[in-house]
C-alpha positions, 0 to 999 in steps of 0.5 A: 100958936105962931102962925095963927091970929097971932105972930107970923110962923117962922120956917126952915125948908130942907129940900128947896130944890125939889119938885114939891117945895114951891108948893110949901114956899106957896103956902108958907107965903098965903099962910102969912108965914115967913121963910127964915132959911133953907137947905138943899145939895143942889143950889138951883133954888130961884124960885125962893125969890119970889116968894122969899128973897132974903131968907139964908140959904145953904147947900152944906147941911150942917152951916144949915144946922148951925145957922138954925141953932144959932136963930134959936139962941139969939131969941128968934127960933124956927117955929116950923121945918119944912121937910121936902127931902128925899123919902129916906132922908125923912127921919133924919131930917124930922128928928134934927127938927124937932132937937133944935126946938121946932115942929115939923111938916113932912111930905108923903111919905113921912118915913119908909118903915113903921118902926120909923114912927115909934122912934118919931114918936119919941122924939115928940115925946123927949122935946115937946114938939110935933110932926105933921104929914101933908095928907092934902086928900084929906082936905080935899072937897070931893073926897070929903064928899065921898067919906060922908056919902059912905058915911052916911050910906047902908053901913052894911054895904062894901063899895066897890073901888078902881083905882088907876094911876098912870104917870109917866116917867123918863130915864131920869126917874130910875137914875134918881133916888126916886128909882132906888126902893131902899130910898124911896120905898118903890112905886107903891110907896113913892106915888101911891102912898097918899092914895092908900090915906085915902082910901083908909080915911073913907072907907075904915080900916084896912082889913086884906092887902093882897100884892098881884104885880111888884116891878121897877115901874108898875105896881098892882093888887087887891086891898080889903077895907071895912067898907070898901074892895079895891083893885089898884094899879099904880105905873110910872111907864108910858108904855102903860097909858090905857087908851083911854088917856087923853090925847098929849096928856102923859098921866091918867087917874082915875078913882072910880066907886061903884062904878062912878068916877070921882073927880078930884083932879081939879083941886089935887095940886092946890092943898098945900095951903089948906094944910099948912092952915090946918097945922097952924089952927092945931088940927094937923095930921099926926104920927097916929093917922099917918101909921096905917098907910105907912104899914100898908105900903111896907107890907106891899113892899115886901109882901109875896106876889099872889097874882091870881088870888083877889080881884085884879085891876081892870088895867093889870092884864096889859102890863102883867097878864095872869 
């Protein structure tokens, strides 16, 4: 496979400018791989120096398009495009990858509706190619060390989850797409998304989805999974940092399981480059592991509000009381 022992893999990235893609320009870089072209509406992309100063760049999608059709028919094809666009420009973005010949290696969330993944699907059929999805928690020590301590645990036993994640967002954020829910698919999908992965890739398959809080900028409820019950609450609002953030810091996770914290902080940022070995070695994260998180998040979305049925989130009473 190109980027494995073999020849260097060769990249597309769409989204350039984005706030995720110096993590795949990192990872592409330490993977050995090489960045033939990119994309993106806004020309504030210097960072590809760094890392890949001669790659062709383009803010007009189809000179992009093109220019990857044209590699493809002078016997240089892209092996990989890198897909750090919009949520909901995802779909588009992984079809046109995988028609001009390439796999692809999608951010969270891979797409917005679960119809979405059977028309993906498809495509992977009809051309031959891949999509993967970056599920750097998986590949996360602690939270390996935590799905075989449960694995490996009373298999009668339900743990008991928290789940807080409290990031702080300015104006800026609503004025986005990311404050849009038919493009980012709202506060559960856009920032929690990876966490439900998680949860469902440690503790089985999702059994109860009960949605207590549904807003602009928080998002709260009570999931059942085969072995585990979990609270969680979810805020982009600074106005909901629980006291117990530490001082100048403007985001707080916590993880908690039958009351002890897990501690994932440390590595949470750096798995981009795990993940991209991951792929490269065959063993990426496919359109069947993504499926279940991705139901989950639509169902949250639309899901009525139950907000005293279940057990709620220590933190939900500050931001919506019962």
């Amino acid at each position: 496979m190109s980027g494995g022992t073999g020849n260097a893999a060769r990249y597309a990235l769409v989204g350039a400018a984005g706030y995720i893609a110096p993590r795949h320009l990192k990872a592409m870089r330490e993977t050995g791989g090489e960045l033939a072209v990119a994309y993106d509406v806004t020309d504030s992309v210097g960072i590809m120096d760094s890392h890949f100063p001669d790659a062709a760049f383009f803010t007009e999608f189809e000179q992009f398009e093109a220019h990857v059709h044209d590699l493809l028919g002078a016997g240089r094809p892209i092996d990989h495009v890198a897909i750090c666009s919009p949520n909901y420009l995802h779909k588009a973005h992984s079809a046109f990858a995988m028609r001009a010949g390439a796999d692809v290696i999608c951010e969270k969330p891979l797409v917005l509706d679960p119809a979405d993944i059977d028309t993906l699907a498809s495509i992977e059929a009809e051309t031959g190619r891949k999509v993967y999805s970056i599920l750097q928690l998986r590949l996360h020590p602690a939270i390996i060390a935590l799905k075989q301590k449960v694995a490996e645990s009373d298999p009668s036993k339900i743990h008991d989850v928290d789940l807080g994640y409290f990031t702080s967002r300015g104006a800026w954020y609503h004025a986005s797409w990311k404050g849009v829910e038919h493009k980012s698919g709202g506060i559960a999908t856009n920032i929690g998304v990876h966490f439900y992965d998680m949860l469902g890739f440690v503790f089985g398959p999702l059994k109860s989805n009960i949605v207590h809080h549904r807003s602009a900028d928080a998002a709260a409820g009570y999931l059942e999974f085969e072995r585990a019950r979990v609270r969680w609450v979810l805020s982009i609002s600074r106005a909901h940092l629980p006291a117990r953030t530490p001082p100048g810091s403007s985001t707080y996770r916590s993880i908690t399981v039958d009351g002890e914290e897990i501690e994932f902080s440390g590595g949470f940022t750096d798995l981009h480059t795990a993940s991209y070995r991951n792929i490269l070695d065959g063993e990426g994260f496919g359109l069947d592991v993504v499926r279940p998180s991705i139901e989950l998040v639509s169902e949250i979305r639309v899901a009525p509000l139950k907000p005293s049925e279940g057990e709620r989130h220590p933190d939900l009473d500050r931001i919506a009381p019962s």
